[in-house]
N, C-alpha and C positions, 0 to 999 in steps of 0.2 A: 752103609749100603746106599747104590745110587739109587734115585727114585727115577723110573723110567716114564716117557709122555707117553698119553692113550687116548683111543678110540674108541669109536662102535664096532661090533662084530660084526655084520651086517646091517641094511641099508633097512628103515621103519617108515613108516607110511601113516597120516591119519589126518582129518578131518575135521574142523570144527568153525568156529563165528571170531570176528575181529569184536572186539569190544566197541572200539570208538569209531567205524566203519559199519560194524554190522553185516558185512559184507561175509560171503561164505569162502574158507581159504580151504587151500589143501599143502600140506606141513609135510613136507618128505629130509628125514635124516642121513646122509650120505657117510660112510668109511672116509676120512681123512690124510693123507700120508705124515708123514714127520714131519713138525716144523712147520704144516701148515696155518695151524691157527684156528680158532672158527669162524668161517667165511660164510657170509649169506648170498643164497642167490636167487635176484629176481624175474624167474621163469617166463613170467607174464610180461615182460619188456622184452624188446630186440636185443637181440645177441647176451641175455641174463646176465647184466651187467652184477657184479661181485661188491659185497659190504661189507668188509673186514670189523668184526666184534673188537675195536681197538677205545680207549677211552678218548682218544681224540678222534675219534668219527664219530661221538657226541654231538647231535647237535639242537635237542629239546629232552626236557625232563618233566614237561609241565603235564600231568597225568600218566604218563608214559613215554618210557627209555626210546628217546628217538637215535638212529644210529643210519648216517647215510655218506653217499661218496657221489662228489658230483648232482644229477639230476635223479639220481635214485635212490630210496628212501626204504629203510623200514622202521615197522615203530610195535609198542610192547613187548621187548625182547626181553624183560626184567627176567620174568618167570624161568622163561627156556635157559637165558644163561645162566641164572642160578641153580636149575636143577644139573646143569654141565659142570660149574664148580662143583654143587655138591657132592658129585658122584669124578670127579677127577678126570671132567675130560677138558685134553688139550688141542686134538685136532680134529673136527667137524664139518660137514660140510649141509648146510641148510637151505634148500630149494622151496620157495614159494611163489605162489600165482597170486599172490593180493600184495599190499603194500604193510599187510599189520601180522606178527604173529596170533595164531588163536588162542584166546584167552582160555579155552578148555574149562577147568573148574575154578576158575579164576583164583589159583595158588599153582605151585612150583608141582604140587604131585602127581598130575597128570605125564608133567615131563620125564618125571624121575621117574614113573612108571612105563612109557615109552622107549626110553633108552634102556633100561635094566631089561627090557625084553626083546632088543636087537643085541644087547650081550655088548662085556663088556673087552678091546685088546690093549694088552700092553705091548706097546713100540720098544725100539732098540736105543732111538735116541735117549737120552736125560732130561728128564723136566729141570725146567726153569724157573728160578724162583724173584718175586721182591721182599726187599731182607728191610722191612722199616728201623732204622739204624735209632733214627730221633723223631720227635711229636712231628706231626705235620698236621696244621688245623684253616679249615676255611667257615669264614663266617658271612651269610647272607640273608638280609631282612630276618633277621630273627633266629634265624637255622644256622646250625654248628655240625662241622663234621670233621672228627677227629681221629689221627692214627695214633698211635704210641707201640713201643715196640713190649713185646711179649711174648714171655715161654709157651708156646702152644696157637688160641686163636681163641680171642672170646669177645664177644658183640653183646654190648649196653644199647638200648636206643628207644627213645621215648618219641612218642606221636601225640602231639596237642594237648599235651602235657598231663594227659588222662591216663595214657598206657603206658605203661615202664617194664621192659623186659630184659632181664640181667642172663644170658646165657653161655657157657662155657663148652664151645665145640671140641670133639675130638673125633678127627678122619671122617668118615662120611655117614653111621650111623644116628650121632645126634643130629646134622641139619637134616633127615630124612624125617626124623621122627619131631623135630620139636619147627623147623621155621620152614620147611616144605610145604606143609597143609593151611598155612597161615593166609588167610583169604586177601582180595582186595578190598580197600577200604576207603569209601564214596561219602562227599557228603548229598545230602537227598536230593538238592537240586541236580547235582551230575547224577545220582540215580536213575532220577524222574527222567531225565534225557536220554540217559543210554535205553532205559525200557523201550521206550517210543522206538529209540531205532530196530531194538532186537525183539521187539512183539511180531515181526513178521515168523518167527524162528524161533517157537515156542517148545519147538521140540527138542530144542538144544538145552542142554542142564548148565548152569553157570553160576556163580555167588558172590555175594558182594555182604560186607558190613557194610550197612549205613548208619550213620549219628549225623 
């Protein structure tokens, strides 16, 4: 059976604080056509120049997934695209007026719960797949990250060597229920920083592990 690409049903709208800005954003999800991809756009520039979700338009990971094209930039998209994986979407289109997504409940669920309430469509085209054939492994000051190939999909991954979480995905049920609500995780000096920024906007709900 072919596995067909998909989108939103319609267009969602919401509200909320940049994490490392502090800044107040407004998050509008767009209908995608086939084959587009998911594209960001920055509303609040001239002519909303577009930021293709590609692994090479990477260009900082140092607290947050930076992802930009040119002079235009956005940054903590970790959450949003992973609630986009988890629930199978391939073409999206993301309009913002700040430079940062909203960190919302600072986990994936906020998203998953936005998108599951603009609904979900299946496209005509065929999704597209990467088929990890053999290991691929990169190692950096101390950090390892590794693919190998496997029947299904399942994620090992240990954080400062305190946390160890062995989980075995299948389709879009388990990442909802077990690594969607999974918070951000601060140590206290960048806590104690972001408060200062986001005490003006107390009335925004957000969370954080600290150790």
């Amino acid at each position: 059976m072919m596995l067909k690409q998909r989108t939103i049903a319609a267009p969602v709208k919401t509200v909320g604080i940049g994490l490392h800005t502090g800044r107040k954003v407004t998050l509008k999800l767009i209908p995608a056509p086939m084959n587009t991809g998911i594209v960001f756009h920055r509303v609040d520039l001239p002519n909303a120049p577009s930021i293709k979700a590609d692994a090479l338009a990477v260009t900082d990971t140092r607290l947050a997934t930076v992802l930009q094209n040119g002079d235009a930039r956005v940054s903590t998209v970790e959450h949003l695209l992973s609630g986009c994986a988890g629930l199978g979407i391939d073409n999206l289109i993301i309009e913002l007026d700040c430079e940062e997504v909203p960190i919302m409940d600072g986990s994936a669920a906020s998203f998953l719960f936005l998108i599951e309430s603009a609904g979900l469509q299946e496209q005509e085209a065929p999704r597209q797949f990467i088929v990890i054939k053999k290991p691929v492994e990169i190692r950096e000051s101390g950090k390892l990250a590794r693919l190998e190939p496997f029947d299904g999909y399942k994620l090992d991954f240990t954080i400062d060597s305190s946390t160890q979480r062995s989980i075995k995905l299948v389709r879009d049920t388990p990442l909802i229920l077990q690594i969607a609500p999974m918070p951000e995780k601060l140590a206290v000096p960048e806590h104690l920083a972001l408060h200062m920024r986001l005490k003006p906007f107390v009335k925004w709900v957000w969370r954080a592990v600290v150790v």
